[in-house]
N, C-alpha and C positions, 0 to 999 in steps of 0.2 A: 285668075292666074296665081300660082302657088307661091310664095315666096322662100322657099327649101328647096333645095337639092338632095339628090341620095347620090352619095361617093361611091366606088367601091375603090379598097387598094388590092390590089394583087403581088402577091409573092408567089412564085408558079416556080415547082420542078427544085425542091433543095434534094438534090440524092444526096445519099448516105446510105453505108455499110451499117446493118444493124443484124443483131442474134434474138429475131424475134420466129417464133411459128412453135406449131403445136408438137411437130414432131421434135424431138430429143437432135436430131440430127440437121434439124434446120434451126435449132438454136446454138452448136455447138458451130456450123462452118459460114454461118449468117449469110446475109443477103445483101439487095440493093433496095430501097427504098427510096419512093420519091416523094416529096408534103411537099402539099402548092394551101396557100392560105389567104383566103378575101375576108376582109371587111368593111362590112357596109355601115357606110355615118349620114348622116343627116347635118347639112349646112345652111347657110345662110346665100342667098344670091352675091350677099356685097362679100363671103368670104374671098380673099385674097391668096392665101394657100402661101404664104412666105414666112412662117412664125413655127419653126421646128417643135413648140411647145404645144402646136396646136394639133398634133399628128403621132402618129405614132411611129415610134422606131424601129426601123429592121433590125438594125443591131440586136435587138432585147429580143425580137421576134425568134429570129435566128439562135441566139445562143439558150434560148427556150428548146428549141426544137432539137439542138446537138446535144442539151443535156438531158432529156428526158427520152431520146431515140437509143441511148446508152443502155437503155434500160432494159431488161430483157420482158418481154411480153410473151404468152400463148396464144393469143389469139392480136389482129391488127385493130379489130374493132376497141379491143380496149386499148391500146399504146392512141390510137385516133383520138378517143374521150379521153384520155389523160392532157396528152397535147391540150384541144380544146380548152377543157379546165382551167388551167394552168394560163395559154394565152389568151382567155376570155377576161382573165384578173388585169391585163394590162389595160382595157376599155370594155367593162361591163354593160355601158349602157348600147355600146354598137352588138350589131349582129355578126356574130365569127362563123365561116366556114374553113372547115381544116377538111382537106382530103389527102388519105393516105393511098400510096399504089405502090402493093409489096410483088413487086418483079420475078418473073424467071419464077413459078410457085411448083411445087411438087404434082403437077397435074398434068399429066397427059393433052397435049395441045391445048395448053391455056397458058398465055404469054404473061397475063399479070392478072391481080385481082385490085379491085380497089372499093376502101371506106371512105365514106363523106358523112360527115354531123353538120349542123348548120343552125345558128338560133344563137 
């Protein structure tokens, strides 16, 4: 029997208004965007989970995400790997999934597209 656990946290669905896409005109009247973001940690059995210090903060998660979503991107794939990047610095040794899902896209019956990184 193992004595580790694997966590995940989940932060699911932050929409936000962003001027991201390749076309000139999907960056000028923007869009809706939604980032949902898990990270996987590695514990201990006897961990207890009451020690704010031991966890990571949405707060930081979040205002990661509303400053760097400000950003204008051409493609989602890279504003996703920038995210990523950026909140992989706040716990490098866990594993981050960030998934982007850019809404309503310029396509002919296609309701959204979405990126995912993960590692």
């Amino acid at each position: 029997m193992s004595d580790s656990l694997e966590t995940i946290l989940s932060i699911e669905d932050i929409r936000i208004k962003a001027y991201h896409g390749w076309y000139a005109a999907e960056r000028k009247i923007g869009g809706m965007y939604r980032i949902s973001v898990r990270i996987y940690s590695q514990c201990t059995l006897s961990e207890n989970f009451d020690d704010i210090e031991d966890s990571i903060n949405y707060e930081d998660i979040h205002a990661i995400i509303i400053r760097q979503m400000k950003q204008e991107f051409r493609l989602i794939e890279t504003c996703c790997k920038t995210l990523w990047n950026e909140l992989k610095q706040l716990s490098p040794y866990d594993k981050w999934e960030v998934s982007l899902v850019k809404e309503d896209v310029p396509i002919k019956h296609v309701g959204s597209t979405t990126f995912c990184i993960k590692g």
